[in-house]
C-alpha positions, -999 to +999 in steps of 0.1 A: +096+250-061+130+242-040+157+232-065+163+195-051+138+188-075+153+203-107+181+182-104+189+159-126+219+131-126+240+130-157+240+096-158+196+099-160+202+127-195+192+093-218+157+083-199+127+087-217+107+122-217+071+121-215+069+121-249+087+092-259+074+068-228+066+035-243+026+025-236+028-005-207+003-032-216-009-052-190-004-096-189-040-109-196-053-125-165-045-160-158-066-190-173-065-210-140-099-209-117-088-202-088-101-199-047-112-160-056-121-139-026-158-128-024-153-089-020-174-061-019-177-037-047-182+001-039-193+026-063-180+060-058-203+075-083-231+074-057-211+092-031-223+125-038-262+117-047-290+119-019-284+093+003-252+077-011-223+081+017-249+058+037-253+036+011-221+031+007-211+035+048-234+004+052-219-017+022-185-010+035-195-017+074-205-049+059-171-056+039-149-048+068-164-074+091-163-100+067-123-096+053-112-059+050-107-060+018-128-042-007-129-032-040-140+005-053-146+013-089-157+052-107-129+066-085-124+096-113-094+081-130-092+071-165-079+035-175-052+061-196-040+077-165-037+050-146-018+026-176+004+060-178+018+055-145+023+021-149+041+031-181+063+055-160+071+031-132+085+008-160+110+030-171+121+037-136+132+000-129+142+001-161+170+025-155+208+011-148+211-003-113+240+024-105+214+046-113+183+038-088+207+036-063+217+072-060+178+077-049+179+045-026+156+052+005+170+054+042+156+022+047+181+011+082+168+048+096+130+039+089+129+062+057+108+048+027+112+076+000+130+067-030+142+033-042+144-003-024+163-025-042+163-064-043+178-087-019+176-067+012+157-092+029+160-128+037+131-145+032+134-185+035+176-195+046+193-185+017+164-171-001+165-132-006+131-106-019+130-101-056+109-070-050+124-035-063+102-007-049+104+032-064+081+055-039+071+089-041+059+110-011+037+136-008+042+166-029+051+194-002+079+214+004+093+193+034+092+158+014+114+178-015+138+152-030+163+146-054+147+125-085+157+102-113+148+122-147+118+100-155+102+116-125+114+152-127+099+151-164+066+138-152+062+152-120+032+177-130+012+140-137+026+122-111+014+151-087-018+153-105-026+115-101-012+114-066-036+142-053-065+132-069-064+096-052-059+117-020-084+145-024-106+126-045-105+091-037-090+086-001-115+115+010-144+097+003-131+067+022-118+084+052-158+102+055-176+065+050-154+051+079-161+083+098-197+076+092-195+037+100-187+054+135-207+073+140-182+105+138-185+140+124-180+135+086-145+154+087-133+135+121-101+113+103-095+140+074-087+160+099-053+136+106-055+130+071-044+164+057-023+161+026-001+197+036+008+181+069+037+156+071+031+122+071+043+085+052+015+092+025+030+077-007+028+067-044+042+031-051+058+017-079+072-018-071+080-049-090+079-082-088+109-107-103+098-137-113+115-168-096+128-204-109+109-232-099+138-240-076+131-208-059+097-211-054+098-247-038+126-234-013+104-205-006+075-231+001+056-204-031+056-178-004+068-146-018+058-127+012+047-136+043+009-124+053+015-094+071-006-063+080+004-027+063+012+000+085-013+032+078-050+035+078-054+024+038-039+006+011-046+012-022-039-010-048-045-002-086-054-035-106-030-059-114-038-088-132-009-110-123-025-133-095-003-132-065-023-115-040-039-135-016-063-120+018-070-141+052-106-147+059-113-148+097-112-185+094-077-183+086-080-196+050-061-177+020-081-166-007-071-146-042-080-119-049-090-111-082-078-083-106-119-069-112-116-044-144-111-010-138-111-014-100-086-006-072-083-028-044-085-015-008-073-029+028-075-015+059-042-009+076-025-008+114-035+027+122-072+024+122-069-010+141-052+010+170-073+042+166-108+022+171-091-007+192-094-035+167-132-030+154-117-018+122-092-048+118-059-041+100-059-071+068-040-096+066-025-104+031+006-124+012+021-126-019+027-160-031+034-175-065+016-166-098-003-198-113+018-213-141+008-194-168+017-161-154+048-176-135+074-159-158+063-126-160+076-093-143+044-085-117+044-046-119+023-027-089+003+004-088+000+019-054-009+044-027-004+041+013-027+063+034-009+070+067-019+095+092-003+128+103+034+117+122+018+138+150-011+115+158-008+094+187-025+060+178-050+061+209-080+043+207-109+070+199-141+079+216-171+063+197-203+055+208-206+028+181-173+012+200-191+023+232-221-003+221-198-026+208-173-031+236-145-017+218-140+009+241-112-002+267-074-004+258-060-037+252-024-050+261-018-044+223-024-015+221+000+017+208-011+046+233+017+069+234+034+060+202+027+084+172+018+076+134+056+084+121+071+065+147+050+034+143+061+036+104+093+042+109+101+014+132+084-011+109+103-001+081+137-001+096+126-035+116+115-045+079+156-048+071+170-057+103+197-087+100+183-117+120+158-147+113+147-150+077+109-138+077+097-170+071+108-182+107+093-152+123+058-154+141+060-120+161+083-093+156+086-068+185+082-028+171+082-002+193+064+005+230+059-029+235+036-037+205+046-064+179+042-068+145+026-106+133+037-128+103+013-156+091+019-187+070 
């Protein structure tokens, strides 16, 4: 293991050990009956009896043309494992400001590894994110990083948890969507290889709350519907309600926090690799109902993102053949690659200019533009 990282910040000797970690307990969910999103529910635990990757292929066909958003439960995680890294990511924001910044990512460059504090954008005139975001890449020699103790102490878990989502989890995925088209079973783990480099990550972020001031300048938009930037989101429940998902008929829905379930979207890359059959989800973060309005809203999550290598050209599929989702559209990325398309998102993410709230389109890279929805 390369020594970046064994080492440990003076300043970090006093964080907790993995011993002394206090347990995280989740808010209970709100109270208020809200407009919940009707999502599908897939159970991995069929995946591997006779007949179950079509079983589930077909349900998930189904989910993705209705909202792209899905839930999956019996993933192979415990509800300890996965409360013990919400217990981790706690004591990370929890550390001294000075601190986190000595990790802060390369945000201005497009670099996403390591810590994003508040502030750095402007949402509404005036109005800046309350968002602090701690991520982890891949565990392989090139992604080798300096780390806050918390992390050093915990990295055999961390890795452990982060693999299994990707060898256990996002595998599974990538081979229904595969199926859905029709593909050899192996066709996007193929681009999906967890050795190979790529903006693969585990998420910690948190939420702020806001004043009531706050909120009515940011119009309870906390952030703007968007569209992530890889082939799969995964979000580990969270039963703060903020989360809200775009139907095709442009209404917002909630999405609720289902027990012992991740939430899933689908993401940029697979909209340009199948030429908008698999359509990347729109989604926004607005403000808690009131009786979760003053607490912290603590994520759990894990972006999938293709190989930087892979150009993000449409795919040859019969099922987009049949379709009519086989000819290139004037949105489309041919000739820019997976790390590119990332890293000029994330440094366009921090860019000085309009406050996100005024911005409709926001041009990326090779002529394709990122959209923002109300």
């Amino acid at each position: 293991m390369p020594d970046t990282m064994a080492l440990v910040n003076p300043a970090s000797a006093s964080a907790p050990t993995s011993s002394d970690i206090p347990t995280y307990h989740q808010v209970p969910e709100t109270s208020y009956e809200l407009d919940w999103a009707d999502l599908a529910t897939l159970d991995l635990s069929i995946f591997d009896q006779p007949g179950g990757k079509q079983q589930l292929a077909s349900q998930l066909n189904d989910a993705i043309q209705n909202i792209g958003f899905f839930y999956i439960v019996n993933f192979g995680l415990t509800q300890e494992e996965v409360d013990r890294q919400f217990s981790i990511g706690q004591q990370i924001f929890n550390l001294p400001l000075e601190e986190k910044l000595k990790y802060r990512a390369e945000l201005e460059s497009g670099g996403y590894n390591g810590y994003k504090p508040m502030g750095l954008r402007e949402l509404a005139p005036g109005q800046f994110d309350k968002t602090e975001i701690f991520n982890i890449p891949k565990f392989i020699p090139e992604f080798e990083r300096p780390q806050p103790r918390i992390v050093t102490d915990n990295r055999p878990e961390i890795e452990l948890f982060a693999r299994h989502i990707h060898n256990e989890i996002v595998r599974k995925l990538l081979i229904l969507l595969a199926i859905i088209l029709e593909l050899p079973e192996d066709y996007f783990l193929k681009v999906h290889r967890y050795e190979e480099r790529s903006d693969c990550h585990l998420r910690y972020m948190k939420y702020h709350p806001r004043t009531d001031e706050e909120n009515e300048k940011l119009g309870n938009i906390w952030s703007k519907g968007h569209t992530d930037f890889g082939s799969l989101t995964l979000l580990f429940r969270q039963p703060v309600a903020a989360l809200q998902v775009r139907t095709p008929r442009g209404e917002w829905k909630w999405v609720k926090p289902y027990p012992g379930s991740i939430t899933v979207n689908l993401a940029d890359s697979l909209q340009f690799l199948t030429n908008g059959f698999l359509k990347s989800s729109i989604h926004r973060v607005v403000t808690p109902p009131p009786d979760q309005r003053n607490v912290a809203r603590l994520g759990l999550l894990y972006f999938v993102r293709p190989e930087d290598s892979l150009e993000l050209r449409p795919i040859a599929s019969e099922v987009l053949n049949r379709l009519g989702y086989s000819q290139s559209t004037d949105n489309s990325a041919v000739g820019v690659t997976a790390g590119e398309w990332v890293k000029a998102r994330v440094a366009k993410g921090v860019n000085k200019g309009p406050a996100r709230g005024e911005v409709g389109e926001q041009p990326i890279i090779g002529g394709v533009v990122a959209k923002y929805y109300d």
